[in-house]
C-alpha positions in Angstrom: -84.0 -39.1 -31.3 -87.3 -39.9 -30.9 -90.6 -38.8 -32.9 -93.4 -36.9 -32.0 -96.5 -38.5 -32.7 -99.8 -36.2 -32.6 -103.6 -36.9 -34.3 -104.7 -36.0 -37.3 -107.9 -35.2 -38.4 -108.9 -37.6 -41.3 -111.2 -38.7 -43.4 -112.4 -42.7 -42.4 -112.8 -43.4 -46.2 -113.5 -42.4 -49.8 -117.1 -40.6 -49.6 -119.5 -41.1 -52.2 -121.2 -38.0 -53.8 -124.2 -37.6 -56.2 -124.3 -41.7 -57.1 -126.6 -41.9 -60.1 -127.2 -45.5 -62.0 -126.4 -45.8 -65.8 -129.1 -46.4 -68.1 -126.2 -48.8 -70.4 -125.8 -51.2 -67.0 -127.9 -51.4 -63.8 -124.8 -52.5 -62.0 -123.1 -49.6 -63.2 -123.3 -46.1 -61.5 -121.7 -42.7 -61.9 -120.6 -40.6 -59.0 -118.2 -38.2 -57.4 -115.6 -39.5 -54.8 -114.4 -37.2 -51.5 -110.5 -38.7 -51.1 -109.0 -36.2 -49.4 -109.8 -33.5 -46.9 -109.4 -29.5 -46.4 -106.5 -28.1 -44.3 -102.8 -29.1 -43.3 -102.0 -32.6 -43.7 -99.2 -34.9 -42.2 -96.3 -34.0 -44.6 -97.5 -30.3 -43.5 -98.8 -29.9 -47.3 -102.3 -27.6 -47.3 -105.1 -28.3 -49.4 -107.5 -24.8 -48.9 -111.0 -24.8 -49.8 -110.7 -23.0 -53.2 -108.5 -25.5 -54.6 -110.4 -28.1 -53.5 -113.5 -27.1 -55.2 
């Protein structure tokens, strides 16, 4: 039996969001990181938009 292979739409990497340097350490910063995306994913699993908010 063979598998089915079909695309996926993905994200290419993490996404950084709202990337603000701490005053305690210039080499420091704070930020928020997109890992994931909205919709039906490989394992057929959903994410919708109100839960990912």
């Amino acid at each position: 039996m063979s598998l089915a292979h079909r695309s996926v739409a993905t994200i290419k990497g993490p996404e950084f969001i709202n990337l603000t340097p701490l005053d305690i350490n210039p080499l420091m910063s704070a930020c928020e990181i997109k890992v994931f995306y909205i919709g039906e994913k490989r394992n057929k699993s959903f994410i919708s938009k109100e839960v990912a908010t």
